[in-house]
C-alpha positions as CSV (number, residue, x, y, z in Angstrom):
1,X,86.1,-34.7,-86.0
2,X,85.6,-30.9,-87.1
3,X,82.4,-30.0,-87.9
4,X,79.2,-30.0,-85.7
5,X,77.6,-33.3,-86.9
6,X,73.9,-32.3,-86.1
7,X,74.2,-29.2,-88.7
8,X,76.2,-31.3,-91.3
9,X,73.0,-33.7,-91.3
10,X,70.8,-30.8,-91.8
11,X,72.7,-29.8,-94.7
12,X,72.9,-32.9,-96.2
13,X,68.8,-33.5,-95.9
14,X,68.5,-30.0,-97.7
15,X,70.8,-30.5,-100.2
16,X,68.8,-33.9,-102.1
17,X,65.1,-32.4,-101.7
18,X,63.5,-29.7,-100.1
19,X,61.9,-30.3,-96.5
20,X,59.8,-28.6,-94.3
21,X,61.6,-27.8,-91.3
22,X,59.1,-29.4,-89.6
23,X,59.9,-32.7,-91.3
24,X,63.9,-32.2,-90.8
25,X,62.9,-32.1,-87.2
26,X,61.1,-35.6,-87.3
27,X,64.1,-37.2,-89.2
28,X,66.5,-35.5,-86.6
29,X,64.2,-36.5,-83.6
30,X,64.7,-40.3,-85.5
31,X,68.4,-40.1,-86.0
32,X,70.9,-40.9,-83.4
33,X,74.9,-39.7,-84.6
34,X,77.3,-42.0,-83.9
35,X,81.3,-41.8,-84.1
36,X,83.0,-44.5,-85.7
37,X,87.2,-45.0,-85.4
38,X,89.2,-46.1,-88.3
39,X,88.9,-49.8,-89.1
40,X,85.8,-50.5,-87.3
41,X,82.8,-51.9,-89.1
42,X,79.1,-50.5,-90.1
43,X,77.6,-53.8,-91.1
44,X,79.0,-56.9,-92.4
45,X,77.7,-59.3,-95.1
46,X,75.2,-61.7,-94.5
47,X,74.3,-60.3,-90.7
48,X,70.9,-58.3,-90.0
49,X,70.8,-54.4,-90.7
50,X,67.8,-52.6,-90.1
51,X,68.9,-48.6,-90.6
52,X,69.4,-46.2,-93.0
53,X,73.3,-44.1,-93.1
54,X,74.4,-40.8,-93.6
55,X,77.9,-40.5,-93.7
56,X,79.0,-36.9,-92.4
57,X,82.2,-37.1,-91.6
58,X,85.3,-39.1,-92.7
59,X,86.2,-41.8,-95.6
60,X,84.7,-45.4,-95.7
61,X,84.4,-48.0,-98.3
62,X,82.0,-51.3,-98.7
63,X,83.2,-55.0,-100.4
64,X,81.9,-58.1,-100.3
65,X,84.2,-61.2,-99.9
66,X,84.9,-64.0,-103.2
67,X,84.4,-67.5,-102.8
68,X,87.9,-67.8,-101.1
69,X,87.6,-65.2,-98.9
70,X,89.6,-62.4,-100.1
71,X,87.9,-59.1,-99.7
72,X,86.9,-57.2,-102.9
73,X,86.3,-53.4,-103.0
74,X,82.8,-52.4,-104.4
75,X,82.2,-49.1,-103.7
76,X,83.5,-45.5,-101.3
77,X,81.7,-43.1,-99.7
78,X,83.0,-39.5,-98.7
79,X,81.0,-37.0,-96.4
80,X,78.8,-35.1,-96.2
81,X,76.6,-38.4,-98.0
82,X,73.5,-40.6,-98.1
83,X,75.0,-44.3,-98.1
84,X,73.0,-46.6,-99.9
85,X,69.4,-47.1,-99.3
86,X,68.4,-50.1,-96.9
87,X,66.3,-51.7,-99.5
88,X,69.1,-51.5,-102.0
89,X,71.9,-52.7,-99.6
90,X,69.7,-55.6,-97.9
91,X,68.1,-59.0,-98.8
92,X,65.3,-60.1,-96.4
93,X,67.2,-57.7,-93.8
94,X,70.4,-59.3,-94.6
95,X,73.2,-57.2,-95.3
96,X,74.7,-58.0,-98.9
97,X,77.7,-56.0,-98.7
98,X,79.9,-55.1,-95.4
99,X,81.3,-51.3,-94.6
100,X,84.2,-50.5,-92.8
101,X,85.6,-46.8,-92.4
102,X,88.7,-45.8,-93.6
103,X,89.4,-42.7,-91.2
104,X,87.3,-41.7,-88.1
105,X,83.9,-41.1,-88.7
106,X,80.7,-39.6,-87.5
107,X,77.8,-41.2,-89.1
108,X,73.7,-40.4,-88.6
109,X,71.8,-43.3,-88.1
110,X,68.2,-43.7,-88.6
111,X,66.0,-47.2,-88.0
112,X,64.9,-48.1,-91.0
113,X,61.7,-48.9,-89.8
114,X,61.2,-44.9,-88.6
115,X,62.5,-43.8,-91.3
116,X,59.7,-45.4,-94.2
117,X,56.9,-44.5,-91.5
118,X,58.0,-41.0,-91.9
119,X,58.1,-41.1,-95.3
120,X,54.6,-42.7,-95.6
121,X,53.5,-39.9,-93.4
122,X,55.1,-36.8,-94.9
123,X,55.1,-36.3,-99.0
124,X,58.3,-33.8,-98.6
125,X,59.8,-36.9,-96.9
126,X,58.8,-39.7,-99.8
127,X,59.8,-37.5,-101.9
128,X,63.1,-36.5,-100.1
129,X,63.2,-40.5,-100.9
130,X,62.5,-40.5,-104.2
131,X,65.4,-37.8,-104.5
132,X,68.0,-40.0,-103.0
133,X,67.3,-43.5,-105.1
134,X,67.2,-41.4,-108.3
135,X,70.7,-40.2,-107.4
136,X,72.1,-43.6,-106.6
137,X,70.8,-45.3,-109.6
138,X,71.8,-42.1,-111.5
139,X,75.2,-43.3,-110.3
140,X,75.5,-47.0,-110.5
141,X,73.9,-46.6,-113.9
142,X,77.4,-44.4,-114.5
143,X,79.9,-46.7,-112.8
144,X,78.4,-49.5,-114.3
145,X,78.8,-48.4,-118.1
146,X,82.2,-47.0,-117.6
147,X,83.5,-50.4,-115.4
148,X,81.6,-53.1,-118.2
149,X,83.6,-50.5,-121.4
150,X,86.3,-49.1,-120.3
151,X,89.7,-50.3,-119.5
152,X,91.4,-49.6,-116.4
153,X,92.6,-46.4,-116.9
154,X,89.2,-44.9,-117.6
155,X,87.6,-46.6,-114.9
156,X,90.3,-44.7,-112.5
157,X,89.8,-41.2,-114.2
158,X,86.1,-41.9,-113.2
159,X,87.2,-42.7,-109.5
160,X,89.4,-39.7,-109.3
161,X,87.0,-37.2,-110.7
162,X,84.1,-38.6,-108.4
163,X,86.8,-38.7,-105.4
164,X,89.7,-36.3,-105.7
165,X,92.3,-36.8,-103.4
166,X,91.6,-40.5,-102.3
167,X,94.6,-42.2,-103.5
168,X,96.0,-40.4,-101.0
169,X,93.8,-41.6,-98.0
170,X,93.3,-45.0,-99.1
171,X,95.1,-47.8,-99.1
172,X,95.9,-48.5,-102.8
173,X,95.5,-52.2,-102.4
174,X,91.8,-50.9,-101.9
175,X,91.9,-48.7,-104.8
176,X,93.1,-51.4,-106.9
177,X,90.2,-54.2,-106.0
178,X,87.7,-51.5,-107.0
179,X,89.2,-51.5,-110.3
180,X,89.4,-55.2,-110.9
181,X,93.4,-54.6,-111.4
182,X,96.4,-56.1,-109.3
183,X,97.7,-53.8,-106.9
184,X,101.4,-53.6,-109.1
185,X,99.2,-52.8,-112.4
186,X,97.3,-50.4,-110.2
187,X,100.9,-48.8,-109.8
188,X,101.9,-48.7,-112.9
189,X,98.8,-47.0,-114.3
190,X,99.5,-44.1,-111.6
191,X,103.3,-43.7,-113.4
192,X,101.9,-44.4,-116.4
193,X,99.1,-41.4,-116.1
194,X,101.9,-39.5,-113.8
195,X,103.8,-39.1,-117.1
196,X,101.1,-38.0,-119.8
């Protein structure tokens, strides 16, 4: 890891909404940060998750699995980010979606439960809230419009301008499941594209 987690978290609360730094210090006294190595999981479908996650450092990625078990991409996260809300990423406290991490990771983690008393408590904090769901149905709102009417192609222009770099810190077999392609048309389309 390379930066100091604690100020990386600080950063990231500033950056959605402003806080009081009274209020950064009562998510921080919440918040426990955690390392993570590359491979292990953050939660796994179907099995109880009660916090919230801010990614600081490091690459990871969430899927589901199909009917016959095969794992299929749905979504990456790069730091410094919020990962999806609990109440968005949970069904009666049930994880719908599992995340593994794709390089080493340091990740704050706040109990769910502490985290919406604070932000019944504190208006900066509800709004701090409000901030981050706008900004993640801002973007599924995207990704979904560009994934239901564009082909592949457009779908990984999209990826690459929200994520520069990744296709070469991800396992393309990865990159391809997120964009409902094969992983041999996935490599095509980067020759293909390589060439225009």
């Amino acid at each position: 890891m390379q930066g100091d987690p604690a100020r990386i978290f600080q950063q990231l609360l500033e950056s959605i909404a402003p806080l009081s730094s009274a209020s950064i210090h009562l998510i921080r006294e919440a918040t426990r940060i955690r390392s993570f190595e590359q491979d292990a999981s953050l939660c796994e479908e179907g099995k109880k998750d009660a916090n919230e996650y801010f990614l600081l450092e490091g690459l990871a990625y969430r899927f589901n699995r199909s009917e016959d078990g095969k794992p299929i991409t749905t979504g990456f996260w790069r730091a410094p980010e919020v990962m999806i809300p609990h109440f968005t990423r949970t069904q009666q406290g049930l994880s719908i979606c599992s995340v593994q991490m794709l390089t080493d990771v340091s990740v704050a983690v706040v109990p769910v439960r502490d985290f919406d008393r604070l932000r019944a408590e504190h208006p900066d904090i509800g709004r701090w809230g409000n901030g981050v769901v706008e900004r993640q149905l801002l973007r599924s709102l995207q990704e979904e419009t560009v994934f239901r009417a564009h082909d592949a192609k457009r779908r990984l222009t999209l990826l690459r301008k929200q994520f520069p770099g990744l296709e070469n810190n991800v396992p393309h077999h990865l990159i391809a499941s997120y964009l409902g392609i094969t992983p041999v048309s996935f490599s095509r389309l980067r020759k293909q594209m390589a060439r225009q």
